[in-house]
Wavefront OBJ file of the C-alpha trace (Angstrom):
o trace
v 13.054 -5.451 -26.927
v 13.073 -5.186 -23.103
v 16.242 -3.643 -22.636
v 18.110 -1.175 -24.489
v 21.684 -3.234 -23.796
v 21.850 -5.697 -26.707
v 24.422 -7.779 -24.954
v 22.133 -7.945 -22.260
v 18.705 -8.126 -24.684
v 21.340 -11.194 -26.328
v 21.095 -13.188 -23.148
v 17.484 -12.941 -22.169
v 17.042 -14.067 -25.983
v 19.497 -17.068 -25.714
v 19.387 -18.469 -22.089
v 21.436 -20.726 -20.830
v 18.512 -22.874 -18.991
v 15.964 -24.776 -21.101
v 12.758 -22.504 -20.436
v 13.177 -19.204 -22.484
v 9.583 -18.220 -22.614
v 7.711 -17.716 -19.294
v 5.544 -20.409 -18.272
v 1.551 -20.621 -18.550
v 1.275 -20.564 -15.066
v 3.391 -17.054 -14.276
v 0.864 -15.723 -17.019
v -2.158 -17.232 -15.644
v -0.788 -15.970 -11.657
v -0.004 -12.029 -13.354
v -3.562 -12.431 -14.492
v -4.945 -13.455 -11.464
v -2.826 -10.655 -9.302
v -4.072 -8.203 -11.550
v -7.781 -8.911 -11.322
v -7.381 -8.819 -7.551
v -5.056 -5.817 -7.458
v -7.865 -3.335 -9.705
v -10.375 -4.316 -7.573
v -11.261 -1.327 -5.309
v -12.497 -3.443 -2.332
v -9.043 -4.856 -2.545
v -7.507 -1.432 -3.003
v -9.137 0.207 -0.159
v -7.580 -2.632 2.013
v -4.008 -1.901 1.557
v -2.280 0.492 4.464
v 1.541 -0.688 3.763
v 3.678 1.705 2.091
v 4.272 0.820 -1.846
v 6.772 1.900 -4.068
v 5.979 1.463 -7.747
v 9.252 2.562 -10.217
v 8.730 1.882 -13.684
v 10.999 2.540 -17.119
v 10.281 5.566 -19.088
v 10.181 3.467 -22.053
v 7.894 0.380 -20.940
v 7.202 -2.115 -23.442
v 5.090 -4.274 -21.753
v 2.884 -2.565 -19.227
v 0.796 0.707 -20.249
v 2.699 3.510 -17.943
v -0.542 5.069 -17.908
v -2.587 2.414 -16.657
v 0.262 2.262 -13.864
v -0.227 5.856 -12.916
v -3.890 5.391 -13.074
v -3.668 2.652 -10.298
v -1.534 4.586 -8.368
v -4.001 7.533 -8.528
v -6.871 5.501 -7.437
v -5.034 3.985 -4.997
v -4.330 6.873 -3.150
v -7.892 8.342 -3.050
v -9.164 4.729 -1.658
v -6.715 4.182 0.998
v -4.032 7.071 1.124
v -1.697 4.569 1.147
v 2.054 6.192 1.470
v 3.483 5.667 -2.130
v 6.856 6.241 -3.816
v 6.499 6.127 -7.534
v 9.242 6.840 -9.953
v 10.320 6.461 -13.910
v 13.620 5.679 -14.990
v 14.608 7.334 -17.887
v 15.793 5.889 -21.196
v 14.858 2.290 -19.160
v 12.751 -0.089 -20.926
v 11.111 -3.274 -18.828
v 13.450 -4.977 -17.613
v 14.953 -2.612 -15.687
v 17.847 -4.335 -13.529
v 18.890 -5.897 -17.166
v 19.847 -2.556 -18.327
v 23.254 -0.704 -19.209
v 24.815 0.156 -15.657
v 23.841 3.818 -15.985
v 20.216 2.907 -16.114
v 20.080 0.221 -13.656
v 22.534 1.619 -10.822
v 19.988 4.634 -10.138
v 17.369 2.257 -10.145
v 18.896 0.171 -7.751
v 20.007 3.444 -5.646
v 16.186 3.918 -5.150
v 15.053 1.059 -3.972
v 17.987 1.028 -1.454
v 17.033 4.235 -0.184
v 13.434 3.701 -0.066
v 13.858 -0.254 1.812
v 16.422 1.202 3.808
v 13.955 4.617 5.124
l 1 2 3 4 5 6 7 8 9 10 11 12 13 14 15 16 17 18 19 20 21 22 23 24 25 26 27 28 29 30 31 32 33 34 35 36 37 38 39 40 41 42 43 44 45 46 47 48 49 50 51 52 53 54 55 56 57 58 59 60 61 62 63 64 65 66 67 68 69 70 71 72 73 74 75 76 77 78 79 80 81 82 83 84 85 86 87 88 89 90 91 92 93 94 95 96 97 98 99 100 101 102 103 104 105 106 107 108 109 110 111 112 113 114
């Protein structure tokens, strides 16, 4: 499941619009961002500030792998980054129980807003 709120796990599961899955072509365009993205040429051109935030309990992308980027990232470009877990949040964060996602939201707010 991506989110620990059934009634909320119940709509993602039973849409109202006629394309549950994702599409081929988000797939194929995550693919193709992440290729770019590990690249350390690519890496070391970054300079913007980046704020990563990811659930404590991801089931979809390796939180390790994430925190390995982020390392890396840092040594090749010192880019200014904000990273954060949410805990008890699986991932789809903003589709969680309100006491998950308000925090969540709280960060971003703070960190868009300096």
């Amino acid at each position: 499941r991506l989110t620990t709120c059934s009634e909320r796990f119940k709509e993602i599961t039973n849409p109202c619009y006629t394309h549950p899955e994702s599409s081929l072509s988000w797939f194929a365009a995550c693919c193709e961002a992440q290729d770019f993205i590990f690249l350390e040429e690519n890496i070391k051109k970054l300079n913007i500030p980046i704020h990563i935030f990811f659930a404590q309990i991801e089931t979809v992308v390796s939180n390790k792998k994430i925190m390995d980027w982020v390392v890396k990232s840092f040594k090749l470009c010192g880019t200014q980054e904000l990273h954060c877990s949410f805990f008890q949040a699986k991932h789809e964060i903003f589709n969680e129980r309100s006491e998950i996602y308000q925090p969540a939201i709280k960060r971003v707010r703070q960190w868009l807003l300096g």
